[in-house]
mmCIF file of the C-alpha atoms, coordinates in Angstrom:
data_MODEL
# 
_entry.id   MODEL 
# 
loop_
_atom_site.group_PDB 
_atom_site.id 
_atom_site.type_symbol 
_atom_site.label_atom_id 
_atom_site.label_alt_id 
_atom_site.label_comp_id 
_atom_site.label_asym_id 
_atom_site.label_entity_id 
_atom_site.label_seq_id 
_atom_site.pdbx_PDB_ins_code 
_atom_site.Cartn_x 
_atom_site.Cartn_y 
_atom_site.Cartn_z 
_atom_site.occupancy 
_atom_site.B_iso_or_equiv 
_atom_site.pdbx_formal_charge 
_atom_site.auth_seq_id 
_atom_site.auth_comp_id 
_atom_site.auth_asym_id 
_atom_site.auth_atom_id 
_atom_site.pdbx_PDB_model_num 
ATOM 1  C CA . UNK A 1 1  ? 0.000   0.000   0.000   1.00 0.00 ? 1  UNK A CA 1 
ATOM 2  C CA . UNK A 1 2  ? 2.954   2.581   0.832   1.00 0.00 ? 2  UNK A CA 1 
ATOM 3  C CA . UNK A 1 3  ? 4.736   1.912   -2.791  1.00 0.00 ? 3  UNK A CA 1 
ATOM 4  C CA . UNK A 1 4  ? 0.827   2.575   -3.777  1.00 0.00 ? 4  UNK A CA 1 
ATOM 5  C CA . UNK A 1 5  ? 0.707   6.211   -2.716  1.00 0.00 ? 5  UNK A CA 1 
ATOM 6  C CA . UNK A 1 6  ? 4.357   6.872   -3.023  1.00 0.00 ? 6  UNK A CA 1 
ATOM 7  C CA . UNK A 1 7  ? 3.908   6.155   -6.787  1.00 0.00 ? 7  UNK A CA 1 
ATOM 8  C CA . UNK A 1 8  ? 0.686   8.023   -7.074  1.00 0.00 ? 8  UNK A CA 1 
ATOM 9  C CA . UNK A 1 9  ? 2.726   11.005  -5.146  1.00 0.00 ? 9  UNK A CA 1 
ATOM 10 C CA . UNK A 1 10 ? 5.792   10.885  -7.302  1.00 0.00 ? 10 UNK A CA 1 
ATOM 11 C CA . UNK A 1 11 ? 3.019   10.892  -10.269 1.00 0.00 ? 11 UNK A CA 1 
ATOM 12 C CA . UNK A 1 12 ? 1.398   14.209  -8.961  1.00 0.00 ? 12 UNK A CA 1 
ATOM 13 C CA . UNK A 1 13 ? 4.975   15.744  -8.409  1.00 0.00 ? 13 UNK A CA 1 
ATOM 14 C CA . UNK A 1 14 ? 5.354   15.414  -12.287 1.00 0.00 ? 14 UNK A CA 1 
ATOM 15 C CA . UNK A 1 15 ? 2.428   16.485  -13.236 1.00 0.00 ? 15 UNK A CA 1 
ATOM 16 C CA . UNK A 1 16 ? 2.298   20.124  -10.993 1.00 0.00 ? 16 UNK A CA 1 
ATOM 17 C CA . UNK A 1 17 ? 6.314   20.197  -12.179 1.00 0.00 ? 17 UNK A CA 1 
ATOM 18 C CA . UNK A 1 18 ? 5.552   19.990  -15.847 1.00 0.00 ? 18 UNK A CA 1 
ATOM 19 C CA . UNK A 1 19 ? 2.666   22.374  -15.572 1.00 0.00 ? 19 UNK A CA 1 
ATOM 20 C CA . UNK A 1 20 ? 4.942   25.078  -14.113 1.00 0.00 ? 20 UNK A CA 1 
ATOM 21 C CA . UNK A 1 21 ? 6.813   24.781  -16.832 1.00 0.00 ? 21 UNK A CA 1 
ATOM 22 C CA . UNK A 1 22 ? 4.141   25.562  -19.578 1.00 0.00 ? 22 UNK A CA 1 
ATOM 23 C CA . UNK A 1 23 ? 2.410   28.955  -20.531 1.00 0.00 ? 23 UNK A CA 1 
ATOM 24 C CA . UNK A 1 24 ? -1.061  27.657  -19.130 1.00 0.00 ? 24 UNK A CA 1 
ATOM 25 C CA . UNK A 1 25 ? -2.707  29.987  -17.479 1.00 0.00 ? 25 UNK A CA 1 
ATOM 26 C CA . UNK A 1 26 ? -4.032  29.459  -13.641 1.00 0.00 ? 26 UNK A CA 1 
ATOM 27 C CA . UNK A 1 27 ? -7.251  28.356  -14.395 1.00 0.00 ? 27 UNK A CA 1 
ATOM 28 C CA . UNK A 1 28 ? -5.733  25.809  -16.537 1.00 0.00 ? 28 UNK A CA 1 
ATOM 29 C CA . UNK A 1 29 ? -3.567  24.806  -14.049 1.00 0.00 ? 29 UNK A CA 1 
ATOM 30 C CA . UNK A 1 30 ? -5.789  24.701  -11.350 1.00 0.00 ? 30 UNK A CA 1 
ATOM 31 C CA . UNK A 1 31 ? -8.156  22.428  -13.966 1.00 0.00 ? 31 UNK A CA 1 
ATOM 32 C CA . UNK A 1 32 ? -5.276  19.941  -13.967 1.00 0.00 ? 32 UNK A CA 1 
ATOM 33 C CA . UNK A 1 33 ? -4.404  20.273  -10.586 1.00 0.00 ? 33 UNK A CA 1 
ATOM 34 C CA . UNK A 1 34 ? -7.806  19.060  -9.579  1.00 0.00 ? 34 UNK A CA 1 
ATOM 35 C CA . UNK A 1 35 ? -8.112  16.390  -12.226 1.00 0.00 ? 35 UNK A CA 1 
ATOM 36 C CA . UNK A 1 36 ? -4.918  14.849  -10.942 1.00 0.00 ? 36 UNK A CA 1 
ATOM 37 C CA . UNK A 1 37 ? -5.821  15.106  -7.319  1.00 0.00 ? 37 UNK A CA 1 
ATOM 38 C CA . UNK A 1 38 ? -9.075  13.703  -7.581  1.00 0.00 ? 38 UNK A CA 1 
ATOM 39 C CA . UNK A 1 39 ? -7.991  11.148  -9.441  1.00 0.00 ? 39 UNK A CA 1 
ATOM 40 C CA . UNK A 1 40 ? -5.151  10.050  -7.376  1.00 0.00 ? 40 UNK A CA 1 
ATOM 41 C CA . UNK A 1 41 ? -7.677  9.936   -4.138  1.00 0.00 ? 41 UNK A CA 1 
ATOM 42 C CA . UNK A 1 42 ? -9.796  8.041   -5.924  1.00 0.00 ? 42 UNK A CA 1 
ATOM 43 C CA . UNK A 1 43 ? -7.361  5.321   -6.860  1.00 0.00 ? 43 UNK A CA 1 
ATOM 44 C CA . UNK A 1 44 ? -6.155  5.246   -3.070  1.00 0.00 ? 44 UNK A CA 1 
ATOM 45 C CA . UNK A 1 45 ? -9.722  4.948   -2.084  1.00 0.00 ? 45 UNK A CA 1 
ATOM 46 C CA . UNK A 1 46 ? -10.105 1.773   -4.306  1.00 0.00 ? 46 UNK A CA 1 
ATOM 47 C CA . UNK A 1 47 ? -7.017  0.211   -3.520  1.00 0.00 ? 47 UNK A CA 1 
ATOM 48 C CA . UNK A 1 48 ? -7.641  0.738   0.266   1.00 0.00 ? 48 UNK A CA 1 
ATOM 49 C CA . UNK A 1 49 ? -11.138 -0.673  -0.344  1.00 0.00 ? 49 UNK A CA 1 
ATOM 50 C CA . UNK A 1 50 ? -9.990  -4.010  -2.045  1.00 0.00 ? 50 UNK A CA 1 
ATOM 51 C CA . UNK A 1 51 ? -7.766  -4.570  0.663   1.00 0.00 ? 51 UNK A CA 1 
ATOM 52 C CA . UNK A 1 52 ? -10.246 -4.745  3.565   1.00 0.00 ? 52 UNK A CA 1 
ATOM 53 C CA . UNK A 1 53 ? -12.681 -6.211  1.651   1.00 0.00 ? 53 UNK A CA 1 
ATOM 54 C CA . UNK A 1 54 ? -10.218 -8.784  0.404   1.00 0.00 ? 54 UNK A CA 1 
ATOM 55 C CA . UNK A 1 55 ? -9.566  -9.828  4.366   1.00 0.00 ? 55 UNK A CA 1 
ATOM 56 C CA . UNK A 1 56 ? -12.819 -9.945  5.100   1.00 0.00 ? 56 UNK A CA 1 
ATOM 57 C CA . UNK A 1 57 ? -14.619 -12.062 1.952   1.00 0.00 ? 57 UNK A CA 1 
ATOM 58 C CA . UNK A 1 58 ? -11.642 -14.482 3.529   1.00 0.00 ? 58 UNK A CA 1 
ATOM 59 C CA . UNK A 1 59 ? -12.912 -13.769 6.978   1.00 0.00 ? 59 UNK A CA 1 
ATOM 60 C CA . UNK A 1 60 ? -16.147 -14.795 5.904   1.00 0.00 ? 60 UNK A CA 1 
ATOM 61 C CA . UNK A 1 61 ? -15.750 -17.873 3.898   1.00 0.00 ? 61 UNK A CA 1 
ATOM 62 C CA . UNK A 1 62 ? -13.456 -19.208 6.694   1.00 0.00 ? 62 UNK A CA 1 
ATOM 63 C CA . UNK A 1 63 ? -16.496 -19.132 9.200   1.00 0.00 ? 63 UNK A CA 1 
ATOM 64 C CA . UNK A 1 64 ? -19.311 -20.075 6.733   1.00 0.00 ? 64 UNK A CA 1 
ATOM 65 C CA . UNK A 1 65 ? -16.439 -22.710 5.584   1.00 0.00 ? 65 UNK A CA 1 
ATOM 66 C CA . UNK A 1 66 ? -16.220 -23.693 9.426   1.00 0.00 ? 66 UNK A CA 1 
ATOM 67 C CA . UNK A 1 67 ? -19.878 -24.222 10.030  1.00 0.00 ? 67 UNK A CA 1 
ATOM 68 C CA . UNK A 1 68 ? -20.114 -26.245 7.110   1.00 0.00 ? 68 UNK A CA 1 
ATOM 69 C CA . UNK A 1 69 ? -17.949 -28.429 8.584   1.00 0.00 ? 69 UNK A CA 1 
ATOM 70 C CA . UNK A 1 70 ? -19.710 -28.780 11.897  1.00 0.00 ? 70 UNK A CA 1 
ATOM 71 C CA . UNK A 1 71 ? -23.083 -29.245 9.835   1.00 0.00 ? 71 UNK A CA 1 
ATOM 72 C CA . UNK A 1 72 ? -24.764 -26.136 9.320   1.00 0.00 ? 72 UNK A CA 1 
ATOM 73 C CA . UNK A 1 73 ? -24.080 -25.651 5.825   1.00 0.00 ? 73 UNK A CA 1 
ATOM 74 C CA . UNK A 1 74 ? -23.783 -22.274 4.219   1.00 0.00 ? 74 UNK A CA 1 
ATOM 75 C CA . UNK A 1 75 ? -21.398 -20.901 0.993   1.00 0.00 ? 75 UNK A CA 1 
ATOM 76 C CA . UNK A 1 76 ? -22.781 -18.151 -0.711  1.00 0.00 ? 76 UNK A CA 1 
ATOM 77 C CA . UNK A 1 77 ? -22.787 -18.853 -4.211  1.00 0.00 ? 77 UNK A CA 1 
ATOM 78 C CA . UNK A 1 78 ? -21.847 -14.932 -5.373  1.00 0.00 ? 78 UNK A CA 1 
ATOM 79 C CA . UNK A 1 79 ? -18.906 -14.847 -3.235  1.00 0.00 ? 79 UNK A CA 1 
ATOM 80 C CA . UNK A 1 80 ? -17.687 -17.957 -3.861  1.00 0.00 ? 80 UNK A CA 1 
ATOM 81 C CA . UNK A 1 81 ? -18.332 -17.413 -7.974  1.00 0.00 ? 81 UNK A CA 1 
ATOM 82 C CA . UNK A 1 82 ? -16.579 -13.985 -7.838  1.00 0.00 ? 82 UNK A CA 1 
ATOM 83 C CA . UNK A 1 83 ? -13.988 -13.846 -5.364  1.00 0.00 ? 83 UNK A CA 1 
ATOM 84 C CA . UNK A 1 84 ? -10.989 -16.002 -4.684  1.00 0.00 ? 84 UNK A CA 1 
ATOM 85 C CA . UNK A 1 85 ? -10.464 -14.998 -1.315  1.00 0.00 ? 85 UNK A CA 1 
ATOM 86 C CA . UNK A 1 86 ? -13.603 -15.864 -0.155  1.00 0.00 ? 86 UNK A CA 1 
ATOM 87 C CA . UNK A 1 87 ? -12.850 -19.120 -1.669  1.00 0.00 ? 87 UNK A CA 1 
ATOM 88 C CA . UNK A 1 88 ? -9.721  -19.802 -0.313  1.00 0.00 ? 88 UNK A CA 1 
ATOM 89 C CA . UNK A 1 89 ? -11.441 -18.449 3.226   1.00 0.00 ? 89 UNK A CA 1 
ATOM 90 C CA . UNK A 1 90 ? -13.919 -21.219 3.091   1.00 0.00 ? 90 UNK A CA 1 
ATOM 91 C CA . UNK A 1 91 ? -11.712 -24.284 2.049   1.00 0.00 ? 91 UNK A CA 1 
ATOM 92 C CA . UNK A 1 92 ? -9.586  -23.564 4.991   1.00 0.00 ? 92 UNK A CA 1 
ATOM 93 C CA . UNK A 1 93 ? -12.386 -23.066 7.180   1.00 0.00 ? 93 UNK A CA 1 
ATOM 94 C CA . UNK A 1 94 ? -14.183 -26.966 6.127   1.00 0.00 ? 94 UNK A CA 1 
ATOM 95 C CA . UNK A 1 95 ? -10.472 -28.102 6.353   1.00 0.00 ? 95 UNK A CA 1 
ATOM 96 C CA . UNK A 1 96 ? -10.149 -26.881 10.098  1.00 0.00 ? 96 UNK A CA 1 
ATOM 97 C CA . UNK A 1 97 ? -13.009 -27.469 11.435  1.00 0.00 ? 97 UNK A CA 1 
ATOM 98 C CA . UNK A 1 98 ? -13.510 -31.222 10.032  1.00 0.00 ? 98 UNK A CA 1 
# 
């Protein structure tokens, strides 16, 4: 996650340097500016977001993996279709708890 935002940083450092170096005018540059930065927050946001959520789709299918094994069964079919985690989660939940 740090190489994340130091790359996204060092990306924004470019940008606002190669802007001072043309003949735009503030507006234009303050256009850009806000572009970049929204941007750049945005793609923190979403790599921050697929981090949690990739702990706790595991999370999940480790318990609903776990009861399963103890014979209340339970796998939800979307989150085992679309995420490996979850997956992964609930195998080594059935495995443990057998």
């Amino acid at each position: 996650m740090k190489k994340f935002i130091t790359k996204v940083a060092l990306s924004g450092v470019l940008v606002l340097s190669g802007l001072s170096m043309t003949g735009c005018t503030d507006f234009q540059n303050g256009l850009v500016t806000g572009t970049a930065v929204g941007v750049a927050g945005t793609m923190i946001a979403k790599e921050s977001s697929n981090s949690n959520n990739s702990k706790s789709y595991y999370d999940a299918g480790y318990d609903n993996g776990c009861s399963s094994a103890n014979g209340r069964w339970y796998k939800s079919k979307s989150r085992w279709r679309n995420y490996a985690s979850y997956r992964n989660g609930w195998r080594n939940g059935y495995k443990r708890c057998r």
